[in-house]
ROZAMI-533218 format. One record per residue (C-alpha): residue in three letters; x, y, z. Coordinates in pm, whole numbers, padded with zeros to 5 digits, always signed. Layout:
% residues N
ALAXYZ;...
END
This chain:
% residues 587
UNK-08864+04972-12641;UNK-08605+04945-12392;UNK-08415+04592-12338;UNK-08496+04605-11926;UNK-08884+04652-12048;UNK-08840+04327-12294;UNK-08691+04141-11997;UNK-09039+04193-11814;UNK-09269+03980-12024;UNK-09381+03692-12009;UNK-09228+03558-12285;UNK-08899+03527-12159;UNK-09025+03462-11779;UNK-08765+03177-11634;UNK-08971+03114-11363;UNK-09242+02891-11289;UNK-09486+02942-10968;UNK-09418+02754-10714;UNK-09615+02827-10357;UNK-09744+03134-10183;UNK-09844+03210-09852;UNK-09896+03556-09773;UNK-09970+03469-09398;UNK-09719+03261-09330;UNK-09591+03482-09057;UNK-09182+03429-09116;UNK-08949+03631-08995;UNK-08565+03559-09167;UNK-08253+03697-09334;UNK-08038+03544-09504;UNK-07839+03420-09231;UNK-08194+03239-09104;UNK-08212+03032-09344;UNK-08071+02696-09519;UNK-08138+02371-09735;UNK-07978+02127-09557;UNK-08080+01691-09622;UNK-08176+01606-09288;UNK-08240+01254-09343;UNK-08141+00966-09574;UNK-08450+01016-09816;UNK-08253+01252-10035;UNK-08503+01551-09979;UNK-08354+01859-09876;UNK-08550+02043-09585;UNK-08596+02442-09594;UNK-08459+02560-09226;UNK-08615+02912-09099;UNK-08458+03039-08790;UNK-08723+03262-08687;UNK-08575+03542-08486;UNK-08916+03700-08399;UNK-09055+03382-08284;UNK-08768+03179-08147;UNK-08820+02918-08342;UNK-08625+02677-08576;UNK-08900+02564-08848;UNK-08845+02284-09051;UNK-09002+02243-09408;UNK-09103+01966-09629;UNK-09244+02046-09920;UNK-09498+02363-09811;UNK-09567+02175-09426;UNK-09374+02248-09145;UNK-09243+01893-09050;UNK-09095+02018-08680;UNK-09020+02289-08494;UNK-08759+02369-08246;UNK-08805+02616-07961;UNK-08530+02835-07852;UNK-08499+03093-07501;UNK-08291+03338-07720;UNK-08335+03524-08076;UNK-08189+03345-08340;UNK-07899+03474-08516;UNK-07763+03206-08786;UNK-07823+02900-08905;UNK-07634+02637-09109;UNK-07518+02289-09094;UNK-07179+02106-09136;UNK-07125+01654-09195;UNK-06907+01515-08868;UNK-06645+01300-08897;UNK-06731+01033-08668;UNK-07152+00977-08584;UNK-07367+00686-08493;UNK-07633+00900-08779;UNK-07360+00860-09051;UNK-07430+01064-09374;UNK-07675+01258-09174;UNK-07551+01639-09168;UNK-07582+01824-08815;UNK-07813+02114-08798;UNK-07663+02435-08587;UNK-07834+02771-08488;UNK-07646+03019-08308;UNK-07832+03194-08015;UNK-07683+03458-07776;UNK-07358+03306-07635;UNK-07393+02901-07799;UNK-07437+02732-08056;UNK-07716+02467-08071;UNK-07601+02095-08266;UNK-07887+01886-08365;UNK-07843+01516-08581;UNK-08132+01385-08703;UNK-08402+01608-08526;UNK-08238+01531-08177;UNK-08050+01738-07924;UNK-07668+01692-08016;UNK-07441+01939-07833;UNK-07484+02275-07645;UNK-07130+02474-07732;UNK-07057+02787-07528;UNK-06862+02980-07667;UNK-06589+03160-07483;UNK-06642+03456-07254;UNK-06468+03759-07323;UNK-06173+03883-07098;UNK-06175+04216-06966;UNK-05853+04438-07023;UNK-05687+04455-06719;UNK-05673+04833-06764;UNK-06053+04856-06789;UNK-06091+04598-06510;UNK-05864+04869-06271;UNK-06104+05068-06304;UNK-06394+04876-06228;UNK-06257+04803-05901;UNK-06194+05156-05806;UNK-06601+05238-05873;UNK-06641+04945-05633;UNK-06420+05086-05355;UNK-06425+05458-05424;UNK-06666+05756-05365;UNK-06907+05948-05594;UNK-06643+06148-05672;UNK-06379+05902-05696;UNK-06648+05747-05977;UNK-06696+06074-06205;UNK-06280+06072-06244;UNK-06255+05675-06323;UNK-06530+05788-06614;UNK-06281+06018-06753;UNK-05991+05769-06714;UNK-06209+05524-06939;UNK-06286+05813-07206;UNK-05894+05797-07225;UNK-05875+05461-07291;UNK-06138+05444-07555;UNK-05938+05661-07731;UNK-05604+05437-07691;UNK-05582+05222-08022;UNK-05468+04930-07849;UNK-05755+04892-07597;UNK-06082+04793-07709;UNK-06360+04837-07368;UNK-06616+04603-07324;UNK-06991+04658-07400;UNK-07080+04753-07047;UNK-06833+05041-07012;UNK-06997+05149-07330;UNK-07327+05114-07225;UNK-07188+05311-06916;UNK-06993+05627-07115;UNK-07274+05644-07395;UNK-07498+05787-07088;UNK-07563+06147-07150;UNK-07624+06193-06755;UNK-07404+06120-06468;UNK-07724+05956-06220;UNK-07808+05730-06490;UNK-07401+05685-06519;UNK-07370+05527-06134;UNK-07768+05333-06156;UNK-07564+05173-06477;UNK-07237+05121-06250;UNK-07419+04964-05950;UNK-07666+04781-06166;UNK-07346+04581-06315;UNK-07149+04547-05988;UNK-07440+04416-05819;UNK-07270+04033-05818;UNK-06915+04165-05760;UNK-06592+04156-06012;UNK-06660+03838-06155;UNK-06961+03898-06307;UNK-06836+04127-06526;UNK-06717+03854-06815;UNK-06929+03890-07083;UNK-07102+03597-07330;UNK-06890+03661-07700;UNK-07222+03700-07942;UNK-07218+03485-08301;UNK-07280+03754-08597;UNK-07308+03419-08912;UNK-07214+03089-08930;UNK-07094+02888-09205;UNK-06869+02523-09292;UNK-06538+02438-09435;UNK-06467+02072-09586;UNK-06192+01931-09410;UNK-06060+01636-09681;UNK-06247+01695-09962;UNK-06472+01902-10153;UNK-06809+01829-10180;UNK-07165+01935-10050;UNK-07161+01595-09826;UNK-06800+01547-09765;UNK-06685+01589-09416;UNK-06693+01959-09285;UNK-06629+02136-08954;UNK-06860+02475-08869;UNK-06710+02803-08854;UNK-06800+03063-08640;UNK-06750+03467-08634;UNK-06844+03625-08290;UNK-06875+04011-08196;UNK-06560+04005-07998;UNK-06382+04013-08339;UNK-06306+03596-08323;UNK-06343+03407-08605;UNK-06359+02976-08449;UNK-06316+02670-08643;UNK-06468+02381-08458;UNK-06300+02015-08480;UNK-06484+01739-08638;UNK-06772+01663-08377;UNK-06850+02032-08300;UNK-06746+02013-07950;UNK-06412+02189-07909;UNK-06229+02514-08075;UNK-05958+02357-08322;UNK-05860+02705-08430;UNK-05898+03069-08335;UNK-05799+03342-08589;UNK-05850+03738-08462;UNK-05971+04011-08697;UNK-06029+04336-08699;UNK-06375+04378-08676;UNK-06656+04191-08594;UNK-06767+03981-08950;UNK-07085+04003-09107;UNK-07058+03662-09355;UNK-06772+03399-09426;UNK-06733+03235-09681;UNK-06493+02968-09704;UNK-06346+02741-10030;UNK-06059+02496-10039;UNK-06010+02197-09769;UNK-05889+02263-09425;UNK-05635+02000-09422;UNK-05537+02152-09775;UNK-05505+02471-09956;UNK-05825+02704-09838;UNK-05942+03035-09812;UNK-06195+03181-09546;UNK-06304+03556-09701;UNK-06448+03763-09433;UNK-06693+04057-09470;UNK-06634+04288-09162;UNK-06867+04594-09038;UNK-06582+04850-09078;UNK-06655+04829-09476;UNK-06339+04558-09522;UNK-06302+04207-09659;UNK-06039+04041-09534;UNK-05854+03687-09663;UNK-05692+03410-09445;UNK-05554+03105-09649;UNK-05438+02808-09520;UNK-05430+02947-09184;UNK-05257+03284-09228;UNK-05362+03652-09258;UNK-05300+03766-09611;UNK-05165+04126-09616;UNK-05503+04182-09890;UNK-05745+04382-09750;UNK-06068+04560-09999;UNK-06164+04887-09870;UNK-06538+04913-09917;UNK-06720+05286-09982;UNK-07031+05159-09743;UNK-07131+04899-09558;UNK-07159+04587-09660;UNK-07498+04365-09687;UNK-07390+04082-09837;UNK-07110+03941-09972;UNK-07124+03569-10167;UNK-06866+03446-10418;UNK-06985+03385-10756;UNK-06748+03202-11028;UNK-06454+03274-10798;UNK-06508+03594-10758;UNK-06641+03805-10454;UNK-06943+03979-10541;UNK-07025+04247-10292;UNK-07376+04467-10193;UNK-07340+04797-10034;UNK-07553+04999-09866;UNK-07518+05315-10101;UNK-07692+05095-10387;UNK-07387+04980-10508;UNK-07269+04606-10626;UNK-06887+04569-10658;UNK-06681+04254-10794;UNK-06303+04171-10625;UNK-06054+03874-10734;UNK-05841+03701-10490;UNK-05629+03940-10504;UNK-05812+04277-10391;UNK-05842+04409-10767;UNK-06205+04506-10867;UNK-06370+04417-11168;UNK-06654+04595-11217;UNK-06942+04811-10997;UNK-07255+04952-11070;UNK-07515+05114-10917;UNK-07877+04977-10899;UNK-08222+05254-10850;UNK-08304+05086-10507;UNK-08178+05015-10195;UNK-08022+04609-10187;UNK-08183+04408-09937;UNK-08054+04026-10038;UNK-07768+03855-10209;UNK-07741+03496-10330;UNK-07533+03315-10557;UNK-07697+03105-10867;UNK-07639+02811-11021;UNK-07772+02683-11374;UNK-07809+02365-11554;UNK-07520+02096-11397;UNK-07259+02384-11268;UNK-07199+02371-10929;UNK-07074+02641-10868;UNK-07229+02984-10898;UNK-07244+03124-11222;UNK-07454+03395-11166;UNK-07623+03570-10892;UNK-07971+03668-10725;UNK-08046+04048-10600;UNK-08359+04156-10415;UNK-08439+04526-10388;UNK-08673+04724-10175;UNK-08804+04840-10466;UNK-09018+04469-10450;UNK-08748+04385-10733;UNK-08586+04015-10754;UNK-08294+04067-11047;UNK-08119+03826-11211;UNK-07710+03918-11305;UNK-07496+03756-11503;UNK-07152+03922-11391;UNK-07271+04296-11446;UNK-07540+04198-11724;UNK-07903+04243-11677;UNK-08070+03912-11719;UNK-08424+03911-11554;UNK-08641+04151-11389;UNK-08945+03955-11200;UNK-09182+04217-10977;UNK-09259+04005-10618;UNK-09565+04133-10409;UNK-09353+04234-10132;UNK-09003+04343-10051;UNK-08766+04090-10010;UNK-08627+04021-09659;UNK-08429+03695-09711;UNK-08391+03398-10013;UNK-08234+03089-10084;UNK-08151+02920-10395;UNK-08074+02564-10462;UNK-08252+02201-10410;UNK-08546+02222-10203;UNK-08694+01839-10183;UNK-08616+01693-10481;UNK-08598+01949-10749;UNK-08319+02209-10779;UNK-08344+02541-10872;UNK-08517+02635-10617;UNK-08571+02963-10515;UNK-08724+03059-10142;UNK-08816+03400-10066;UNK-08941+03572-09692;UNK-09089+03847-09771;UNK-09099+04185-09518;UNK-09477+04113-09506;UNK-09412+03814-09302;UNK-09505+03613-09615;UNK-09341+03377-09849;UNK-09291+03304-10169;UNK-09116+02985-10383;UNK-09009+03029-10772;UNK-08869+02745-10937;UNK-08600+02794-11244;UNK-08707+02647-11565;UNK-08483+02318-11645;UNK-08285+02344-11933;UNK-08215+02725-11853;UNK-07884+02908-11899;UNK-07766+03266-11914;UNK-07611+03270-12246;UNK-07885+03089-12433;UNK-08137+03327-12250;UNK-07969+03622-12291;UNK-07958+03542-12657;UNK-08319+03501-12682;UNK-08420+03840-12550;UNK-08195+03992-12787;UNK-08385+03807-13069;UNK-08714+03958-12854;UNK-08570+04292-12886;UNK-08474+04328-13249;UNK-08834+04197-13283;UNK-08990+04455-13073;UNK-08800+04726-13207;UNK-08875+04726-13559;UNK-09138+05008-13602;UNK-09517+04867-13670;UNK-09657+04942-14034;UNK-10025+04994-14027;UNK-10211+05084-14358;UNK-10473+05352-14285;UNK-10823+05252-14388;UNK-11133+05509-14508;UNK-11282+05512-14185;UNK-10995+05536-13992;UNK-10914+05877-14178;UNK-11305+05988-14119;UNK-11337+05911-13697;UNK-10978+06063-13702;UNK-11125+06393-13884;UNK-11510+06363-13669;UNK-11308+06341-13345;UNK-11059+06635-13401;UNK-11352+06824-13546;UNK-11594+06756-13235;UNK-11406+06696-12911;UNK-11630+06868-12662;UNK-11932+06691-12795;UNK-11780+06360-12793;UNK-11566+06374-12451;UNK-11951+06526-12302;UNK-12084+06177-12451;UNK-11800+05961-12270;UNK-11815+06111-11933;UNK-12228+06083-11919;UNK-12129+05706-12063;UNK-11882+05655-11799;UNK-12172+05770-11498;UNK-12420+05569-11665;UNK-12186+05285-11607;UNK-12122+05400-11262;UNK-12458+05368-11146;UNK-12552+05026-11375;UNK-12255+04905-11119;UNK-12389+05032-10779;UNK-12736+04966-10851;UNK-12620+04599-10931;UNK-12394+04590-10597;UNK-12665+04751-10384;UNK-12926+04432-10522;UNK-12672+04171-10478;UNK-12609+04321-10083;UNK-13011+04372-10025;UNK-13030+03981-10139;UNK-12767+03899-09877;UNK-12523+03750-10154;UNK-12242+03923-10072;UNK-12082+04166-09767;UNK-11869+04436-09671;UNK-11939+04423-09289;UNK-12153+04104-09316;UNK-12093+03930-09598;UNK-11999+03544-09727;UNK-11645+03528-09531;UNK-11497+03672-09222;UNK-11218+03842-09376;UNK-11068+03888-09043;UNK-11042+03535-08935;UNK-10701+03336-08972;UNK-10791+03030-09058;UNK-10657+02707-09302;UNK-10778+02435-09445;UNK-10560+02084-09645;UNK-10764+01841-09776;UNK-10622+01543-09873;UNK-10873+01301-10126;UNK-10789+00894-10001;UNK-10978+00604-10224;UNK-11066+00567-10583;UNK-11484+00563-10545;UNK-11740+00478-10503;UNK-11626+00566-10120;UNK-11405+00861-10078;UNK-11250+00971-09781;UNK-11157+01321-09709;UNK-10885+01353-09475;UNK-10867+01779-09377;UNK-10637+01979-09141;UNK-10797+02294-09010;UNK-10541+02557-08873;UNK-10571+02866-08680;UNK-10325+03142-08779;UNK-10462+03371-08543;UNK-10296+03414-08182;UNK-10639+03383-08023;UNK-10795+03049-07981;UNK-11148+02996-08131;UNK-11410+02801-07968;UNK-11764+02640-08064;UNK-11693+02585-08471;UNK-11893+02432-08725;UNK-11818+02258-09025;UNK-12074+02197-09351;UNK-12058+02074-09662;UNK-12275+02215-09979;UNK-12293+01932-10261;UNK-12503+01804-10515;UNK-12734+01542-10335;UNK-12803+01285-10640;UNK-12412+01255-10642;UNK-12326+01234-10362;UNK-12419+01119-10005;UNK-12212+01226-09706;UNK-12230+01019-09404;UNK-12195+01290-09185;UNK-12247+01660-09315;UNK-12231+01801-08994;UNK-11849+01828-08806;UNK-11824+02020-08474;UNK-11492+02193-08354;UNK-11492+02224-07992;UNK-11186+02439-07968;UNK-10891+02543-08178;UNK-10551+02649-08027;UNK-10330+02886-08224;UNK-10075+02760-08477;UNK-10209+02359-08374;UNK-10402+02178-08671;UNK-10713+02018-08611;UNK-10784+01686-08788;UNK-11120+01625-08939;UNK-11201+01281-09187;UNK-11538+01270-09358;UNK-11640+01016-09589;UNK-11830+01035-09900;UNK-12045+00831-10093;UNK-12071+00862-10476;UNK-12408+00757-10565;UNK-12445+00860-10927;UNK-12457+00561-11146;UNK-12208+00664-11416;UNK-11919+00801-11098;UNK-11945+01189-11215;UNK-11703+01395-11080;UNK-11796+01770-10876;UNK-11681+02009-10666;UNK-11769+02011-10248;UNK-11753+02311-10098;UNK-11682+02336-09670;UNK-11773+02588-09514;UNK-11672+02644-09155;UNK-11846+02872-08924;UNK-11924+03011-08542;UNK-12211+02866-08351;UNK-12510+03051-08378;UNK-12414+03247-08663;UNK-12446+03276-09022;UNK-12076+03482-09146;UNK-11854+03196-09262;UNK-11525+03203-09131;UNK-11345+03028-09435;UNK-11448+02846-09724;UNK-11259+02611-09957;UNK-11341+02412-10281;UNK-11300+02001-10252;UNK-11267+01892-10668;UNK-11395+01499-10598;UNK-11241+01282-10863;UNK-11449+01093-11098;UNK-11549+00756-10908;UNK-11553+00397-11017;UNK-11837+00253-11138;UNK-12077+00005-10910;UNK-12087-00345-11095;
END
């Protein structure tokens, strides 16, 4: 057996099962998302910029504790500690939209930071003003003059002359022209667009010293904000528009900002210069994070490359799928990233050691986006959005490292490798001689066997469907509804008090719903079995609180089912399973 195969089992599985919501309905990258401590209880919140939705989710634990509404899609997210706050210690959370960044401190509105507009080239903007003065004509020749200065290596247009020149017709050329004129000249400045966000310590290192947030835009800019977030402390230009920073060092020391660009390059500034290093890449990037001080990249020809400091590569090797996710990996008390995470469309999360297989753990969905580190209180933490909309949280075993690890699947496969000795008995040798002797007779017995069993099952499914037990089209539960229910147990007995949220997932509202309970009667005595739901918005929970009386004399503990259901009809909607503790005993 291979060594991949041995690093499937179970055996040798570092991760435990965390959470899973299939219908969680996320939409993120790995720019979407962060673990950032957004208040002084030490618990680290999960962050989801939702760029289908518009919406800035915050988790604690599995419950979204707030959510922040936003006009535009969301691009990045990330968060950086100010210098000088009336929420000291308190990091600010930022999400880049279309043309600003958004600053939040402690779940409140901070700062609104535009960033600059882009200036025209004063070549390009010539010609703009001759389409406003000039003739139809006039027009088809300033189209030409632009195709000339697209191909100029010094002049870079703006998007709206591309939109303009990418325009396979010359109507649809002038509705373009006019459509953009419209307010006159000075209208034309365009909104720079963030591509990622990230932070840069300024005195010290540190994941809660004080930082200042970095930006890269479209318009080939790469910002450094001051302290508070409020103004542009430094402006750096590159040659293409970045895909991910990542920054090390202090600002007011020696640092490093390493930038990914889409033209298939990595560039390096330190300590405020352009270093003449640049890393040609053979495809373009997906991600690029920095592992053990080195720069481990993801390509989109299945590739994953490793670069020093100094542009040399250490190794590359191709995977069997297509990359879809990057992050960095830290085990046991390093802090920095010893190894790294890799999601693959193949519905693949791998685990890498530099380039040595670790871990191969199947997930029931391809990875979109995942983050690794301290979510609440416990680290090693891994969060996963899935393409499905769903998501899914691992958590690394404590104690685990890559060398000790690696070491035991070796130990796995020398065990697995040795050849099996199995003494042949008597009748082993005889059904061995019967079966090569008779193999039509005996294959004609299994497949009547297997039809037999066949129609034992649908005679069985077609009872348990005349009985009404189960259903296809009307049946226990309304597969089609999008409902939840939390149930939180209050009180030690012999009163209980169930405390439940009900949920609609759906983007319909539902109206006229009824809630029952099913119980054993000599234990227990509900004081009202009967809850009606008037109306339930999407995505709003719905509080119900029933209490319970245990009325057996010894305080046994059973289960309560609820079953929630439409008005007038008998197809449940949802069902759940309420295990009541075992209750304290009446003196």
């Amino acid at each position: 057996m291979s060594k991949s195969k041995i690093l499937l089992t179970d055996k040798s599985n570092p991760w435990l099962n965390g959470y899973r919501d299939p219908v969680a309905k996320i939409n993120a990258f790995n720019n979407n998302m962060d673990l950032i401590p957004l208040t002084r209880d030490g618990e680290n919140r999960l962050i989801v910029g939702d760029f289908a939705t518009n919406k800035i989710l915050g988790y604690k634990g599995i419950n979204v504790e707030f959510q922040i509404e936003v006009n535009e899609q969301i691009i990045a997210v990330s968060s950086f500690y100010p210098e000088q706050s009336q929420f000291s210690g308190i990091p600010c959370l930022c999400f880049a939209v279309d043309g600003y960044i958004f600053i939040y401190q402690n779940n409140q509105p901070r700062y609104k930071f535009p960033l600059p507009k882009i200036e025209i080239h004063p070549k390009e903007l010539e010609v703009w003003q001759q389409f406003q003065e000039g003739s139809k004509e006039v027009q088809l020749k300033m189209i030409d003059q632009w195709n000339k200065l697209r191909n100029e290596q010094n002049i870079s247009l703006s998007s709206k002359a591309l939109d303009v020149l990418i325009q396979t017709k010359a109507i649809k050329q002038q509705e373009l022209i006019k459509q953009f004129l419209s307010g006159g000249i000075d209208m034309l400045n365009l909104v720079d667009t963030p591509t990622c966000l990230t932070k840069i310590n300024t005195y010290q290192e540190g994941d809660s010293a004080i930082s200042q947030l970095v930006i890269g835009t479209e318009n080939k800019k790469l910002y450094i904000l001051d302290s508070a977030g409020m103004q542009i402390q430094k402006t750096y230009e590159i040659a293409s528009a970045p895909t991910s920073i990542i920054c090390t060092g202090i600002l007011q020391g020696d640092n490093r900002i390493i930038i990914t660009t889409r033209d298939n390059q990595i560039q390096f500034i330190r300590n405020g210069q352009h270093e003449p290093i640049i890393i040609d890449l053979l495809s373009k990037p997906v991600q690029s994070i920095l592992v053990n001080n080195s720069i481990v990249v993801g390509t989109m020809n299945e590739t994953i490359a490793c670069y020093n400091y100094k542009g040399s590569k250490q190794f590359s090797f191709k995977v069997n799928s297509g990359i879809v996710a990057l992050e960095g990996m830290q085990a046991g008390s390093a802090k920095n990233a010893l190894g790294y995470l890799m999601g693959l469309e193949n519905q693949e999360l791998r685990i890498y050691e530099g380039k040595q297989l670790v871990h191969i753990l199947n997930i029931e969905g391809m990875i979109q986006g995942m983050k690794f580190g301290m979510f609440g209180r416990e680290d090693g933490v891994l969060i996963m959005i899935l393409k499905n909309k769903g998501i899914d949280i691992r958590i690394l075993q404590r104690g685990f490292s890559f060398q000790s690890f690696m070491s035991q699947n070796a130990l796995h496969n020398d065990e697995e490798e040795r050849p099996l000795k199995i003494k042949r008995t008597n009748l082993f040798v005889e059904q061995t001689e019967r079966e090569r002797n008779n193999p039509v007779p005996i294959y004609r017995c299994l497949e009547k066997d297997l039809l037999k069993l066949r129609l034992k099952t649908a005679q069985s499914y077609l009872k348990v469907l005349e009985e009404n037990q189960i259903g296809v089209n009307s049946g226990n539960i309304n597969t089609s509804s999008n409902l939840r229910i939390q149930a939180d147990i209050q009180g030690l007995g012999p009163v209980f008090k169930i405390l439940m949220k009900i949920e609609n997932l759906g983007n319909q509202s539902l109206q006229n719903l009824v809630m029952t309970y099913m119980y054993d009667q000599k234990l227990y005595k509900i004081v009202k079995p009967v809850n009606n739901i008037p109306f339930l918005l999407p995505h709003v929970s719905f509080p119900v609180s029933t209490e319970i009386l245990s009325i057996d004399q010894n305080g046994a503990s059973d289960q309560i089912k609820v079953i929630i259901t439409e008005k007038n009809k008998q197809i449940p909607l949802i069902g759940a399973i309420i295990q009541i503790p075992l209750s304290e005993i009446r003196e």
